[in-house]
N, C-alpha and C positions, 0 to 999 in steps of 0.2 A: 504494500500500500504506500502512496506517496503521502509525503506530511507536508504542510508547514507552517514556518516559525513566525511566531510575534513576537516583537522585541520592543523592550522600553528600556529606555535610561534615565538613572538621578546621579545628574554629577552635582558632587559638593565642591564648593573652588572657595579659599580661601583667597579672601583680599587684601590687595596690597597696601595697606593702609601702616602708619606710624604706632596708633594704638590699637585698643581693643575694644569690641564692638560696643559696650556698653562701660567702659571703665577706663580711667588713664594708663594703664600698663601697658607698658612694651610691647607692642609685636617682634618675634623674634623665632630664630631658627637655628638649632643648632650651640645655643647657648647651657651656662650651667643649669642642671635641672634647677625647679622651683624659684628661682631669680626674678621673672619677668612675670611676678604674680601680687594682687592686691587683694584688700579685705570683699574686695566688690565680686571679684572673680571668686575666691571662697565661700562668697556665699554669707558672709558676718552678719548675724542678727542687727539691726538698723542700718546697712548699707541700700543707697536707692541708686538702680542704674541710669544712666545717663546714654541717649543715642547719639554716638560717631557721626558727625556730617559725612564728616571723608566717607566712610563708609556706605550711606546712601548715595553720595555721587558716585561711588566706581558701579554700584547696582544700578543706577540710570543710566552709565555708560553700556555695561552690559544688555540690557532690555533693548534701547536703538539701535543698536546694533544688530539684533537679534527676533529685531521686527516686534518686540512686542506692544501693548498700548499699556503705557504706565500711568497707576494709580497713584495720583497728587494726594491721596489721603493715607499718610505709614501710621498702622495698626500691627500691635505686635499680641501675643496671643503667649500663654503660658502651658507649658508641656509637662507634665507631669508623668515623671516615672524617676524610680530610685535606681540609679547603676555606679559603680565605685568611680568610676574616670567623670562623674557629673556632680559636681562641690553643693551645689546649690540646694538637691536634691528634684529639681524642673530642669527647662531648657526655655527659654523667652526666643519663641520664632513665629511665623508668619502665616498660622493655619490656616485661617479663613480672609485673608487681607493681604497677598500676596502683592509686592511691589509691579509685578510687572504679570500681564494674560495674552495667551494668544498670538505666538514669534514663529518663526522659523527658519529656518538655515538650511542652505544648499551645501549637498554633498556631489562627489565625483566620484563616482564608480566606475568598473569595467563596463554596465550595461550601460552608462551615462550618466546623466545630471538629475538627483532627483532632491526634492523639497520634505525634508523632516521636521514635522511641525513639533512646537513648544509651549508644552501647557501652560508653565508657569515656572517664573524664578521668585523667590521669597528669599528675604534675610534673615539670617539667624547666628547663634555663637555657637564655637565647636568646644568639644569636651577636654578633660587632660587627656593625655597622651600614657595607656598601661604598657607596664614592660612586666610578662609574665616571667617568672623563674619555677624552680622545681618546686619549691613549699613557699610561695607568696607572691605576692603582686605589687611594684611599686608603680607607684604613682607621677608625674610631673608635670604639675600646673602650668607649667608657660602657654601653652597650647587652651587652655580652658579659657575661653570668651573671644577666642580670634574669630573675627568678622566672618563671616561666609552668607556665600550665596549658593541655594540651589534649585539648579535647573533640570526640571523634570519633563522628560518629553513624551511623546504621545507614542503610541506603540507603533511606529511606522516601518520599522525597519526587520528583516525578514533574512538575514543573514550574517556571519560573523567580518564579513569586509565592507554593508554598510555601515556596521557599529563603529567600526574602527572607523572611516570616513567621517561619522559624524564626532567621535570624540574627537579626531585631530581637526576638522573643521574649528569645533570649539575651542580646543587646544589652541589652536591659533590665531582664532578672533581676540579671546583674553588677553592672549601675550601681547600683539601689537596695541591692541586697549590700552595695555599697563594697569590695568586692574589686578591683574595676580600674576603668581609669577610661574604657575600652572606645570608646577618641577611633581610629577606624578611618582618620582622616589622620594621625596621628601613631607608626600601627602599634604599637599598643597592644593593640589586636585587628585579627589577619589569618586571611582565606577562604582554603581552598582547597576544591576544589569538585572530585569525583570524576562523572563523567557516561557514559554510557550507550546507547543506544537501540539496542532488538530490535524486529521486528514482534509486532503483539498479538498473545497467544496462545501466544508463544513461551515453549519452556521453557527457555531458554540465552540467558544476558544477551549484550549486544553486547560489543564489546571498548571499554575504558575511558579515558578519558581524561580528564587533572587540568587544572586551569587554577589557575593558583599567583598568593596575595595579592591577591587583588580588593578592591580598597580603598574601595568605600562599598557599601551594602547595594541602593542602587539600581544599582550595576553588577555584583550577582550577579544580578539577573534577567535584566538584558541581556547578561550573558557567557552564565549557560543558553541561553535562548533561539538566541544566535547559534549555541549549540555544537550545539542540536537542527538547526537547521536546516540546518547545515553536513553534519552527520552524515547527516540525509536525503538530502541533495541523491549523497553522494556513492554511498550504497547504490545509492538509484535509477537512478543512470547505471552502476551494477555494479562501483564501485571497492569498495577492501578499507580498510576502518578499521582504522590503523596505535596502537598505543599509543604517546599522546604523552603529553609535557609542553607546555601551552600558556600565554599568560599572555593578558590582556584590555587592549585597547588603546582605553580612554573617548572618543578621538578620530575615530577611525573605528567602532570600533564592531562590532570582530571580534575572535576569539582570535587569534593568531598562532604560531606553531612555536617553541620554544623548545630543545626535543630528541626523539630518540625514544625510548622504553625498548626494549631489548633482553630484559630481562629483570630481574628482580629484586637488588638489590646486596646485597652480602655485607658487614654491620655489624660482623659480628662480634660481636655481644653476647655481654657475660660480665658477672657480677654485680659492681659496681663497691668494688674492694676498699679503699678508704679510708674509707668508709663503711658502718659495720655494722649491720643492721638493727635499726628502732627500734619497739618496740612501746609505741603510744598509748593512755594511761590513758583506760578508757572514762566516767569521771565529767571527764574534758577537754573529753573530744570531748562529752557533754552537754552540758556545760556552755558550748562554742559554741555548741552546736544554740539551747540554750534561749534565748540573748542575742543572735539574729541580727537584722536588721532586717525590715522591715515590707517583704513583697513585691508585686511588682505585681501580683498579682492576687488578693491580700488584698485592695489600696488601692482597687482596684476597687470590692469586694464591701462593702466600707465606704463607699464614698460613694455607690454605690446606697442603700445602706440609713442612713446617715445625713444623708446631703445630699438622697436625691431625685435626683439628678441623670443625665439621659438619659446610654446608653450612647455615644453620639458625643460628647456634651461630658468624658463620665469617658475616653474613650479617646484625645481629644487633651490633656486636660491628663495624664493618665500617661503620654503620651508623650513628656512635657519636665517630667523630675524637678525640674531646677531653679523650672517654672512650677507645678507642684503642691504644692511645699514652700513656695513665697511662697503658694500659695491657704490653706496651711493656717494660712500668720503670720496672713493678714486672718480666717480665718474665727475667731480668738480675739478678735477686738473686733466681729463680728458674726452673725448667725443665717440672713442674707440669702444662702446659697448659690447659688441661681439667678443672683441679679444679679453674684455677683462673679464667678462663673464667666464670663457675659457680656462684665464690662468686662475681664477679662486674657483673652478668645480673640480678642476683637475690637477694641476702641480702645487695650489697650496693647499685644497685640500688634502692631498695623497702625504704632505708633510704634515697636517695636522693628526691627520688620525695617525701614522706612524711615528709620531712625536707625544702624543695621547694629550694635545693640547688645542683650544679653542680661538677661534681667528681673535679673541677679545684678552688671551692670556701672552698673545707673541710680542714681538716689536717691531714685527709686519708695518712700514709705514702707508697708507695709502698715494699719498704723492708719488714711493719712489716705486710701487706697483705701477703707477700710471708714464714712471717715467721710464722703467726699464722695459714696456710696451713701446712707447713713441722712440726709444733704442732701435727695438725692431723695425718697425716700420718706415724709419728713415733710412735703415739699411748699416746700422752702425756695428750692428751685431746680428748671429743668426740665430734661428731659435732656436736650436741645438748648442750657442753657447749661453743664450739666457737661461736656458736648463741647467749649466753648468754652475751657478751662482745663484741657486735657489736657498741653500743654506746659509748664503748671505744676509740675501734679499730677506729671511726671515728675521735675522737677529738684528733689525733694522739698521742695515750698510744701505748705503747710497749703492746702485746700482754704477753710475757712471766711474765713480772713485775705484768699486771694484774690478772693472773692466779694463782699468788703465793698471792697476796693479797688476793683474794678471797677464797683461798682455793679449786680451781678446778680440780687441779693436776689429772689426771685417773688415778687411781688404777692399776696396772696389774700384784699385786704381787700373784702368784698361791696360798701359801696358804691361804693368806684371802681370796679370792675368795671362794676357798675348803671350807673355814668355815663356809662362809657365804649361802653358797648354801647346806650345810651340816644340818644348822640349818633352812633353809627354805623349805626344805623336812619333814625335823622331825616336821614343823607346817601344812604341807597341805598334808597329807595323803591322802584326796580325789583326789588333784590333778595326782598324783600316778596313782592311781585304772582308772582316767579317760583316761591316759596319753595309760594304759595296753588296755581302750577300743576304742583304734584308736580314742581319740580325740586328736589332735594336738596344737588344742588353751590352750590346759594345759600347753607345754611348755612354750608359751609367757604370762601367766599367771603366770608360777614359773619364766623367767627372769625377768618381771616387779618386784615382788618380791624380789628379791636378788636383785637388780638395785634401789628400795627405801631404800631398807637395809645398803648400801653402799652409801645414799645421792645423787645416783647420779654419782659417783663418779669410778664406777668399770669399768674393760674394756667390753664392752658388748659385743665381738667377743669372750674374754675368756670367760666372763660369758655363753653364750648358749654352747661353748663347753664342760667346766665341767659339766655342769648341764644335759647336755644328759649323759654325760660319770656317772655320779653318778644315774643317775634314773636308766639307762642299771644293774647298778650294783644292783639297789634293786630289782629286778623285773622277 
């Protein structure tokens, strides 16, 4: 029997905001445990929380971005349930008064271009951060009230490479935002993933199950996938899909049981009474709108149409914000789009990843990237020795200072060239005779030639064109 899948997602993205969503403390990462923690975040009998502006503008930012229609009236709503990593013993989020309804974001797939709608993004605070050991569980507050937003979407998606499309979709609208910093190893941004499958045809979805925090984008397709296949196998043999809770284990390569739902839990929502609703001045919220940054599929439509640049080269440099913001330093000291596009997807990246370093940690400068380009093209060097001085070029050396060190300078004066091609005829006579018997690899056999003769060093455009114009002559 054929099946298929529905899929939902709830991505939680923390925001990149100074503090925390309701309290002055720290946002931070990576710091000493419990540090970047107040009485507000614990919870302290008589603390009243206060709402982050910052924090509702990167959420506005988010929502128009994301097509959705945002409510100028922030309601926040209290969640109630007791778990060790929650101080408070609630959660203050956005049940019934969601900041933003009704978005959606275009994905690219192998089949095409399709539109995954967006129920709703809400703001809320995230929990502390457990670290399980053998007999105990510690705890670290720094993590407990950072801003987040999540975005939950509609079950549109029907396979484990649109999931993945639409997370890096998202993935990548945020980042260019500068609303989060959307580092999915550092749980910045976390999957959860709602799944599915009924036989075609069927008018009654199957029964559901979630897989919680899948933590890079390439294991929301292999957690789908596993989940589909798992879910067929058990149909087919005539077992009952149980509602679970399941998580993804990147080692093996299966979901695993985690618990099962009985049914629905009781929050208890009630409108969260420290906080009274705030209605946002709509020349504000424009006035985000209008000063947001430049999105990725703006960035796109602009270097189509200002650089020329094929859809596979604009779609891996917008895939690494960092490597498209250095394209755009060099393309201010030149015109040469094509080629620099070239040298950062190929020789400086092939040195980043074999160096395990990021085009933002080198001292890669953009200028002498643009100048050791306009090297070549004037003919000062070939690209075979701009190759040569990539390990320069990295440790921020001037490209032309290195050239002259080394002695790399090309050649392009006509009569050396003359001479030197004059005297590598006078050695391969047979080449000649071969050249007269329609072999043509004779040519690239007299430039190799003349091109060792010269170190390297001659222009290899002039070199093949004297060197026909000289055989012509003997022949």
């Amino acid at each position: 029997m054929e099946y298929v899948a529905t899929i939902g997602i709830e991505i939680h993205c923390e925001l990149k905001t100074n503090t925390k969503m309701f309290s002055g403390a720290p946002c931070s990462f990576g710091r000493k445990a419990n540090t970047c923690t107040n009485e507000i975040d614990l919870g302290e009998p008589g603390t009243m929380p206060c709402v982050n502006m910052e924090a509702v503008a990167k959420a506005i930012e988010a929502c128009t971005a994301l097509h959705l229609t945002i409510d100028p009236l922030v309601k926040f709503d209290r969640k109630n349930y007791y778990y060790s990593d929650l101080p408070k013993g609630f959660q203050i989020t956005q049940q019934f008064h969601p900041i933003g309804r009704d978005g959606y974001i275009m994905i690219h797939t192998s089949e095409g271009e399709k539109k995954i709608r967006i129920n709703r993004i809400h703001m809320e605070e995230d929990t502390a951060k457990q670290f399980h050991l053998t007999s105990k569980t510690l705890l670290d507050y720094n993590r407990a009230g950072t801003p987040l937003i999540e975005i939950v979407s509609e079950p549109d998606m029907k396979n484990g490479e649109e999931a993945q499309a639409y997370v890096e979709a998202l993935r990548q609208t945020l980042l260019y935002l500068g609303v989060s910093d959307v580092k999915m190893e550092e749980g910045s941004m976390r999957c959860d993933v709602n799944i599915s499958i009924a036989p075609v045809g069927s008018n009654t979805l199957g029964t559901k199950n979630e897989i919680k925090n899948i933590n890079s984008i390439s294991n929301v397709g292999k957690a789908i996938e596993y989940e589909i296949k798992r879910q067929k196998e058990i149909l087919e043999e005539g077992g009952v899909i149980h509602q679970e809770t399941r998580r993804f284990d990147d080692k093996t390569g299966e979901t695993i049981l985690m618990r099962r739902k009985e049914g629905n839990v009781d929050y208890k929502f009630f409108p969260e009474p420290n906080i009274f609703p705030i209605r946002l001045d709509e020349n504000w919220i424009k006035d985000i709108q209008a000063n947001m940054k430049e999105l990725p599929e703006e960035r796109k439509e602009r270097y189509a149409k200002e650089y020329g640049l094929s859809d596979h080269d604009i779609n891996i440099l917008i895939g690494n914000k960092e490597m498209s913001e250095f394209f755009e330093e060099v393309m201010k000291s030149t015109k040469d789009a094509k080629n620099v596009c070239n040298w950062l997807l190929s020789d400086v990246s092939g040195w980043l990843n074999k160096h395990g370093e990021t085009i933002t940690t080198t001292k890669l400068e953009p200028q002498n990237l643009a100048k050791l380009i306009a090297m070549i093209d004037d003919g000062k060097i070939s690209t075979k020795q701009a190759k040569e001085i990539v390990d320069d070029l990295m440790e921020g050396k001037d490209p032309e200072v290195v050239v002259k060190e080394k002695g790399l300078e090309q050649v392009s004066d006509t009569g050396l060239i003359e001479s030197l091609v004059q005297k590598v005829l006078d050695e391969n006579p047979q080449a000649i005779e071969d050249f007269k018997a329609g072999k043509d690899r004779a040519v690239g056999f007299l430039v190799g030639q003349v091109m060792k003769a010269s170190k390297g060093q001659a222009n290899p455009g002039m070199v093949n064109e004297i060197l026909r114009n000289a055989i012509k002559e003997r022949i």
